[in-house]
NURO-350435 format. One line per field, with one value per atom (N, C-alpha, C): residue in one letter; x, z, y; atom name; residue number from 1. Coordinates in steps of 0.2 Angstrom, whole numbers. Atoms other than C-alpha are relative to their C-alpha. Example, Ala and Ser with C-alpha at 12.3 -4.5 7.8 and 13.67 -1.06 7.14 Angstrom:
resn a	a	a	s	s	s
x 4	62	4	-4	68	-4
z 0	39	0	-1	36	3
y -6	-22	6	-6	-5	5
name N	CA	C	N	CA	C
resi 1	1	1	2	2	2
//
This chain:
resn x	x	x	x	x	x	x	x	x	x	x	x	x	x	x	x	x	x	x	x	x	x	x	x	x	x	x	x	x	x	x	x	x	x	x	x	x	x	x	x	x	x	x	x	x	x	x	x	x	x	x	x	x	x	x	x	x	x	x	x	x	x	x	x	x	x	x	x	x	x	x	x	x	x	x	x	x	x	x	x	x	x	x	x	x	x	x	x	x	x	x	x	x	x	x	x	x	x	x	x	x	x	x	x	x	x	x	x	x	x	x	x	x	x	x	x	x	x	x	x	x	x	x	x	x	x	x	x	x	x	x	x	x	x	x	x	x	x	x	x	x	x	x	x	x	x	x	x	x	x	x	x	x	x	x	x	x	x	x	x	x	x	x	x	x	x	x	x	x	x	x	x	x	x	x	x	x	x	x	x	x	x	x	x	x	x	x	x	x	x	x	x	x	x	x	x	x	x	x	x	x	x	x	x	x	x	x	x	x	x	x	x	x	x	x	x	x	x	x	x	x	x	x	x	x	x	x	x	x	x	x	x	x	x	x	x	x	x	x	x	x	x	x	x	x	x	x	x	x	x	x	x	x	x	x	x	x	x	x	x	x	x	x	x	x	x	x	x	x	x	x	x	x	x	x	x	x	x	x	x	x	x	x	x	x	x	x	x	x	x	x	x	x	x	x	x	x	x	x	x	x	x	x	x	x	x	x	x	x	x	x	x	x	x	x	x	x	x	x	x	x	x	x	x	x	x	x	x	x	x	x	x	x	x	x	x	x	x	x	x	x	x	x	x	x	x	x	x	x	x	x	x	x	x	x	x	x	x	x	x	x	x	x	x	x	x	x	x	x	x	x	x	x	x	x	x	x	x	x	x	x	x	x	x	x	x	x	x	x	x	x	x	x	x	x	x	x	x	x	x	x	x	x	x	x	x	x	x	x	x	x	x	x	x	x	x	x	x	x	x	x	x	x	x	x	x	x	x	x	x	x	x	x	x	x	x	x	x	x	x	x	x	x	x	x	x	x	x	x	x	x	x	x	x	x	x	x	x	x	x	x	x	x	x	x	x	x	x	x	x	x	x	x	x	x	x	x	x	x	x	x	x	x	x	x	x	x	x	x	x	x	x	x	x	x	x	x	x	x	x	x	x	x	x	x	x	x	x	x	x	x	x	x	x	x	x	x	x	x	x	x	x	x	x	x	x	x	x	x	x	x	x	x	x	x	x	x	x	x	x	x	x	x	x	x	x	x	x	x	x	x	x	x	x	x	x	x	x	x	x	x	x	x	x	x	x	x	x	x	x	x	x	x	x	x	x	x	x	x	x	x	x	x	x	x	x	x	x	x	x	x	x	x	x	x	x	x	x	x	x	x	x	x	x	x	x	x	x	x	x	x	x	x	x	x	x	x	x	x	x	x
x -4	869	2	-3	880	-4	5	872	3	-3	884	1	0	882	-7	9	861	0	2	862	6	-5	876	-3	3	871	7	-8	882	-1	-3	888	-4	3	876	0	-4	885	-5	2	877	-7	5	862	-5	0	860	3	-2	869	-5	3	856	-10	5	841	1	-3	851	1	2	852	-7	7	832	-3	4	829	4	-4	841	0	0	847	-5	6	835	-7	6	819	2	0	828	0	1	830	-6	8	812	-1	3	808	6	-9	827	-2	0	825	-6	6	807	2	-3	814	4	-4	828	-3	3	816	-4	5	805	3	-4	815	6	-7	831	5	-7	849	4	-5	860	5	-8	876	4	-3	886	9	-8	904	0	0	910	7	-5	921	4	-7	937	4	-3	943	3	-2	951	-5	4	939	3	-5	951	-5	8	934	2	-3	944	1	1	941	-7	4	924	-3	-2	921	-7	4	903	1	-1	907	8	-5	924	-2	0	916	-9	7	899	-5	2	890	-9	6	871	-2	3	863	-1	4	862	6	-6	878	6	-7	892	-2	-1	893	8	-5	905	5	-4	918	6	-6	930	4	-5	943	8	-5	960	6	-5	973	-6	1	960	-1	-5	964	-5	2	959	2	-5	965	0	6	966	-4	5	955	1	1	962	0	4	960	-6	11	941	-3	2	941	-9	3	922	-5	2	919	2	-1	927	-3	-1	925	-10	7	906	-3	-1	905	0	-4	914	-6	3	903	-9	7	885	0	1	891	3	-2	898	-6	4	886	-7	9	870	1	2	871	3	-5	883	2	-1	892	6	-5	904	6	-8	919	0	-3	929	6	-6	939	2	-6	953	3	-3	957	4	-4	971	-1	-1	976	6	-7	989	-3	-1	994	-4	6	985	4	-2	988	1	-1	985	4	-7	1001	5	-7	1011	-1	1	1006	4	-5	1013	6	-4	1026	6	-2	1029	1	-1	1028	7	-6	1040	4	-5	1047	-1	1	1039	-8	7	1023	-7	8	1005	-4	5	990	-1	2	985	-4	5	971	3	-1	977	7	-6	995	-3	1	987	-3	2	977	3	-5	990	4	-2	1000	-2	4	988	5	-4	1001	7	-9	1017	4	-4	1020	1	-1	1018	6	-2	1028	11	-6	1043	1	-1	1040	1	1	1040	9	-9	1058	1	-5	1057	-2	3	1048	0	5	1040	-6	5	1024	-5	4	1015	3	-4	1026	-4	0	1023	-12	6	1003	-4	3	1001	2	-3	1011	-7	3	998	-5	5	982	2	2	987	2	0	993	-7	8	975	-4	4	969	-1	0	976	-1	2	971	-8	9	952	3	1	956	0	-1	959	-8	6	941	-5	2	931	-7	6	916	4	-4	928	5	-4	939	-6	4	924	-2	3	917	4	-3	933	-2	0	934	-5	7	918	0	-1	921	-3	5	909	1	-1	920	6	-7	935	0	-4	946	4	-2	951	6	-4	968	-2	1	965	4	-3	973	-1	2	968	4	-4	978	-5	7	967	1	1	974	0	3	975	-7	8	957	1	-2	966	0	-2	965	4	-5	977	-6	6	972	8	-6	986	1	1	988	3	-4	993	4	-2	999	8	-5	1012	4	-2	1015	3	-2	1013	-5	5	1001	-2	0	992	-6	5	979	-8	7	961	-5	4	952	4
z 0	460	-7	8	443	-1	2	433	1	0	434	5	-7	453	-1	0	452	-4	5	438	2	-1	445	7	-4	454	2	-3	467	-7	2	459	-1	1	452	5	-4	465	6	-7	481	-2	-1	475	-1	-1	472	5	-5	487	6	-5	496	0	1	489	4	-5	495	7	-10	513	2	-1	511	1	1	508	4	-6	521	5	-7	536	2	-4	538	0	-4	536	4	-6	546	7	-4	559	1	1	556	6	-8	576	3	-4	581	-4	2	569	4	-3	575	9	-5	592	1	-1	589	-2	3	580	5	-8	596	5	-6	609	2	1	604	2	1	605	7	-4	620	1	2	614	7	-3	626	-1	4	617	-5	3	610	-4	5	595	-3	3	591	-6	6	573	-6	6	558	-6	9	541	-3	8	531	-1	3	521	1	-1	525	7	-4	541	3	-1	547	7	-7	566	1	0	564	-2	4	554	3	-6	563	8	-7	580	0	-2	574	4	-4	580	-3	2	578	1	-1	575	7	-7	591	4	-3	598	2	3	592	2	2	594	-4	6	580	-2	4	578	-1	2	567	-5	-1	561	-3	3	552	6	-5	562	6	-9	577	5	-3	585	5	-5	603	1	0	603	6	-11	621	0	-3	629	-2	3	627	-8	9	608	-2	0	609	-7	6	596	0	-1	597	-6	5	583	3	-6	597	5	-5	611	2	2	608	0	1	604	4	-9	621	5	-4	631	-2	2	622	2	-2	624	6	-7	642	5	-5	650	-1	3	640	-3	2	634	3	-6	648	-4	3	638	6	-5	647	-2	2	638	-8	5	624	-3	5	611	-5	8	600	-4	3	588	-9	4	575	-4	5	559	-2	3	548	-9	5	533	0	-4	541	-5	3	529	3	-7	545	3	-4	553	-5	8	533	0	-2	536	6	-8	554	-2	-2	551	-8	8	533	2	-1	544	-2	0	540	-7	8	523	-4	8	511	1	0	507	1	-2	513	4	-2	515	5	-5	530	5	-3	537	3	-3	534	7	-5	544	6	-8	558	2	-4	562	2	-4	562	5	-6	575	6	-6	588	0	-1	585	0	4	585	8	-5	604	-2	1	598	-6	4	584	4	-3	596	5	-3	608	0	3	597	-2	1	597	-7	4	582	-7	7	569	-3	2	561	-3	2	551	7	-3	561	10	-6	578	2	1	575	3	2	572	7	-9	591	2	-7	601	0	1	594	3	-2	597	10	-6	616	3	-1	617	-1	-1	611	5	-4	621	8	-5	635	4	1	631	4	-1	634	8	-6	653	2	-2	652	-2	2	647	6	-4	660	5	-1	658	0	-1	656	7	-7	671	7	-6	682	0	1	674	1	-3	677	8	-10	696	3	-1	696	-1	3	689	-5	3	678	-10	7	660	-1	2	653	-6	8	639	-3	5	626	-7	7	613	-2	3	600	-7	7	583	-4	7	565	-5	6	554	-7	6	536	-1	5	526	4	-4	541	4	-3	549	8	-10	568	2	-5	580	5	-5	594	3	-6	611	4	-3	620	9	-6	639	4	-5	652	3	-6	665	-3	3	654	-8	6	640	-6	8	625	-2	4	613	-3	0	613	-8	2	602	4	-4	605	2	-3	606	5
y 6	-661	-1	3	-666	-5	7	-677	-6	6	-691	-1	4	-692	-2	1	-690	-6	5	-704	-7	6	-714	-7	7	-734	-1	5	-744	-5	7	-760	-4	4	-773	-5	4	-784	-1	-2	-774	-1	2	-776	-4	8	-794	-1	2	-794	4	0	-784	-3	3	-794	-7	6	-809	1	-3	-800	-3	1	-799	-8	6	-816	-5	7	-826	6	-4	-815	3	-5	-803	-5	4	-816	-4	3	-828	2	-2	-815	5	-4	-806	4	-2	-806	4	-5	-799	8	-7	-784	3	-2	-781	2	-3	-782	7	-7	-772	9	-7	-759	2	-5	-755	0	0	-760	1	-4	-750	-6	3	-757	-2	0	-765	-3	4	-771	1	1	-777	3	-2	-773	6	-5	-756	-1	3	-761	5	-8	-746	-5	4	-753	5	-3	-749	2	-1	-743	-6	5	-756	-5	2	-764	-7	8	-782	-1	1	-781	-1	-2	-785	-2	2	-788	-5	6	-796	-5	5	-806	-7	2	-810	-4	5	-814	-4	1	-821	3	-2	-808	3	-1	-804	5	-6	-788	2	0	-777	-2	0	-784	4	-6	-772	4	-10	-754	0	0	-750	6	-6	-737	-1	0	-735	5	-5	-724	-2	2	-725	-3	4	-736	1	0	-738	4	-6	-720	1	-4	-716	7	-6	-699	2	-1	-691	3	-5	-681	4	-6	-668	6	-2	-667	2	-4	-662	-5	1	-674	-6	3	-677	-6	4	-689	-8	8	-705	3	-3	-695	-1	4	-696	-4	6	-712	-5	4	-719	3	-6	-705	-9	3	-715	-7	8	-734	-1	1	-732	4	-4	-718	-4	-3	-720	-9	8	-741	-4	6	-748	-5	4	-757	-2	1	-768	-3	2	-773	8	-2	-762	-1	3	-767	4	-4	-759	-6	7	-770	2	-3	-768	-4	8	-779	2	0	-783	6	-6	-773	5	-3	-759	9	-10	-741	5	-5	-730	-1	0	-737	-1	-2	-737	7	-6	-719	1	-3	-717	-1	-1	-724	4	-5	-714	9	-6	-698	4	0	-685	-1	4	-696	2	-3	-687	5	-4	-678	-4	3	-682	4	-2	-679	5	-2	-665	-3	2	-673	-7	8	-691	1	-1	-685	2	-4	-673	-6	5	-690	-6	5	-703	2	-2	-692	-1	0	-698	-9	9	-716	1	-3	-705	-5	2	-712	-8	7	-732	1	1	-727	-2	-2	-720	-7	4	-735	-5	7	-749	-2	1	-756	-7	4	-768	4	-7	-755	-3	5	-768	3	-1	-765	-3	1	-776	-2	-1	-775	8	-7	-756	0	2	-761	-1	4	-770	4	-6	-757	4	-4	-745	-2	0	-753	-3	2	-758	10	-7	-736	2	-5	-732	-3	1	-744	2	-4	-738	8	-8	-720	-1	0	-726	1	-3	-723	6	-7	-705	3	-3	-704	-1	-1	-698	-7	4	-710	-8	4	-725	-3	2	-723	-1	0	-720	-7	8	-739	-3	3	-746	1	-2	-740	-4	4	-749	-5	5	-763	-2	0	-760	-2	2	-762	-2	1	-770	1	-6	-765	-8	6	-778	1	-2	-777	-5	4	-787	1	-4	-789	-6	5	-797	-2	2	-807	-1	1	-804	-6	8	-819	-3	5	-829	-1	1	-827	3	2	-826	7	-7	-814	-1	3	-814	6	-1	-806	3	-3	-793	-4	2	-802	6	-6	-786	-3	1	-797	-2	3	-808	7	-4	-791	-3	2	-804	0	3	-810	-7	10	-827	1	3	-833	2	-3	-825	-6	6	-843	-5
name N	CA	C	N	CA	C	N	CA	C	N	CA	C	N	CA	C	N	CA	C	N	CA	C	N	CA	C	N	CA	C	N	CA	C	N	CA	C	N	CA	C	N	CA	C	N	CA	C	N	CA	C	N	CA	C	N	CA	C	N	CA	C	N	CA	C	N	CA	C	N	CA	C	N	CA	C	N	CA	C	N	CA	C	N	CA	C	N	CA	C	N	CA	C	N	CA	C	N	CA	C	N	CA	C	N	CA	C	N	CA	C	N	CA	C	N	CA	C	N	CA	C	N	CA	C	N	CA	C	N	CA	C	N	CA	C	N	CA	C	N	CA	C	N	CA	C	N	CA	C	N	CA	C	N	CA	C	N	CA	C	N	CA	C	N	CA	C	N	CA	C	N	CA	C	N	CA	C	N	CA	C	N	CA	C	N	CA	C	N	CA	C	N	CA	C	N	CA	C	N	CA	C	N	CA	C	N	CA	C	N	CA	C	N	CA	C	N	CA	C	N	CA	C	N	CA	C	N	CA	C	N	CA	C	N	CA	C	N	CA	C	N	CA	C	N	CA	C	N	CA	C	N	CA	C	N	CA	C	N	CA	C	N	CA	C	N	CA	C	N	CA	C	N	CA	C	N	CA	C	N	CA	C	N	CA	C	N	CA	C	N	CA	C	N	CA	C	N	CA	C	N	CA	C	N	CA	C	N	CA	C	N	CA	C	N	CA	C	N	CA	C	N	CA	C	N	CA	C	N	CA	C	N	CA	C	N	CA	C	N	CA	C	N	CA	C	N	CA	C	N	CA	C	N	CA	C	N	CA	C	N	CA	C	N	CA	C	N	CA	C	N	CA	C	N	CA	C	N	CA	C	N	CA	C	N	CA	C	N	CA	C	N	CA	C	N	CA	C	N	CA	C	N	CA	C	N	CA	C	N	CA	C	N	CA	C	N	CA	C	N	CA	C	N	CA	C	N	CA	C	N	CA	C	N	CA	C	N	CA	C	N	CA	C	N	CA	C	N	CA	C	N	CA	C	N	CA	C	N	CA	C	N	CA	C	N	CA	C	N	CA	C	N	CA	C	N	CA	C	N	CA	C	N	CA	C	N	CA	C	N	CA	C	N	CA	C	N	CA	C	N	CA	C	N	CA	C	N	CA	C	N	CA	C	N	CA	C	N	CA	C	N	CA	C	N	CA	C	N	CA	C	N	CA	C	N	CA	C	N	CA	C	N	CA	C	N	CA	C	N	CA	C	N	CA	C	N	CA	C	N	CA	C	N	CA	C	N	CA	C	N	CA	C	N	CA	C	N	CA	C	N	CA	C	N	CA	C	N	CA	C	N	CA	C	N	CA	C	N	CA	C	N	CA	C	N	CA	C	N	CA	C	N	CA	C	N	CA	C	N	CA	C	N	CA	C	N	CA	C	N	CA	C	N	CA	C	N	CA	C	N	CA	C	N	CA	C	N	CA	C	N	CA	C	N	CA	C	N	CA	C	N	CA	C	N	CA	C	N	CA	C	N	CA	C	N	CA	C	N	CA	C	N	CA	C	N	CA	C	N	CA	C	N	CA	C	N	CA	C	N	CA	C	N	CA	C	N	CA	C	N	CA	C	N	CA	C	N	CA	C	N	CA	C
resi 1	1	1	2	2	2	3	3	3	4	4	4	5	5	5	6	6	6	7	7	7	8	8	8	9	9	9	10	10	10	11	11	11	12	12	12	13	13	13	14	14	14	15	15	15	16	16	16	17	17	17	18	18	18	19	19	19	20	20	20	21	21	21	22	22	22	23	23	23	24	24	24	25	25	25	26	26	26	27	27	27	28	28	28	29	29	29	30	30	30	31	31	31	32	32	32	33	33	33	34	34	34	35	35	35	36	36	36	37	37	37	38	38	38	39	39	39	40	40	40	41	41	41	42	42	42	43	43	43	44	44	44	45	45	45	46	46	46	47	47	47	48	48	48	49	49	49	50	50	50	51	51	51	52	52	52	53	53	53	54	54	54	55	55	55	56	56	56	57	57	57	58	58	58	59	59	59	60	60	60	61	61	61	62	62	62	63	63	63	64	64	64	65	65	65	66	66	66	67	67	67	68	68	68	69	69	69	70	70	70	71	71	71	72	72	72	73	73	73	74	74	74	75	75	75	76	76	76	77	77	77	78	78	78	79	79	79	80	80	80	81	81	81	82	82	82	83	83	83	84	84	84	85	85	85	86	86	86	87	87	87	88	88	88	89	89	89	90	90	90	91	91	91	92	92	92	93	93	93	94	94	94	95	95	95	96	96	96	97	97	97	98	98	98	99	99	99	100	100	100	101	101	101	102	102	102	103	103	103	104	104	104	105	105	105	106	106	106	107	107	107	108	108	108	109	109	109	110	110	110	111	111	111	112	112	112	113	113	113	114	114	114	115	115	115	116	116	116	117	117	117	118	118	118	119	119	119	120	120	120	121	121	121	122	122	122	123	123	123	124	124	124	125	125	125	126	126	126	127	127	127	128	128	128	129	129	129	130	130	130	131	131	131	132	132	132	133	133	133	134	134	134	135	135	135	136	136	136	137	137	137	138	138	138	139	139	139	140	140	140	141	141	141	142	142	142	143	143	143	144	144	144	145	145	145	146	146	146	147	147	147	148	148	148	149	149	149	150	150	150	151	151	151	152	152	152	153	153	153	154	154	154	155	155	155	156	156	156	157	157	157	158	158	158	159	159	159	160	160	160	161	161	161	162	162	162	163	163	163	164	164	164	165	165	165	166	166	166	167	167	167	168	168	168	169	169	169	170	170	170	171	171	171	172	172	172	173	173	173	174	174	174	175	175	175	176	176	176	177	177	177	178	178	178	179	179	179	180	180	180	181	181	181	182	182	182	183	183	183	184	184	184	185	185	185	186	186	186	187	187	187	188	188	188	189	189	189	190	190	190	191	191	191	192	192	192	193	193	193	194	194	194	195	195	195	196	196	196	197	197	197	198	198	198	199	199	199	200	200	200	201	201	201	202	202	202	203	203	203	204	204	204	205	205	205	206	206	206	207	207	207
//
């Protein structure tokens, strides 16, 4: 290993901020982690999100260790099945077969760089990796009739949301009644999430 990774610290920051973890959250939840540490994890909600570090969903829905299962990914991306892409794929398989989860949420934001990318495709040069993976948001891009960043941003997340039904263990839990699927989208400066409605095809306020 180079010297300058082997000799390199995070940020003074994190760790003052994880000494101040130690001494509020974690003592005041001492019996929760202990729980959660023998008695393994059964989060009710599986959370499909953005990486964008101004996003954070615990935080967002007041949630307690153990609640969430967490995956996230550039713009959100449910990619289909037939992608093999088992890094989601996996994921949905573990919090629906093997943790019953009973709701799943995809949940977009604003100023979101995985959807300034989609819809950048094409216009110039980029990344391989970053392009082959925004592709999975070409059909929101084509469907979206105001092509808007954040018009562009909600089409996407209710298309991957609706992607989670072609997932075998998904469609069987719907059929069953067993989970529901949840659009959601985050405004950062504002704090608010809206909440996609199917039956009305609008966007209310998530409270």
């Amino acid at each position: 290993m180079p010297a300058n990774q082997e000799s390199s610290s995070l940020p003074e920051s994190l760790r003052e901020g994880y000494q101040n973890y130690l001494n509020t959250e974690y003592a005041e939840k001492k019996d929760l982690f202990a729980t959660l540490a023998t008695k393994g994890q059964s989060p009710k909600v599986l959370w499909i999100g953005c990486v964008d570090s101004r996003v954070m969903p615990e935080k967002i829905l007041g949630a307690d260790p153990g609640e969430l299962l967490i995956l996230r990914n550039v713009a959100n991306m449910v990619p289909p099945l037939a992608a093999d892409e088992a890094s989601v794929g996996s994921v949905v398989h573990f919090a629906v077969a093997a943790l019953k989860v009973s709701h799943i949420v995809v949940c977009g934001h604003s100023d979101c760089g995985g959807v300034k990318a989609l819809m950048n495709l094409g216009k110039g040069p980029m990344d391989r990796m970053l392009s082959s993976w925004v592709e999975y948001g070409v059909s929101a891009l084509e469907d979206d009739s105001e092509q808007s960043l954040e018009s562009v941003t909600k089409t996407n997340v209710v298309k991957q949301a609706a992607r989670l039904s072609s997932y075998p263990d998904v469609a069987e839990a719907l059929e069953a009644d067993k989970v529901q699927i949840h659009s959601l989208f985050y405004n950062i400066g504002a704090g608010k999430l809206e909440q996609y409605d199917q039956a009305s095809s609008a966007w209310a306020d998530f409270s």
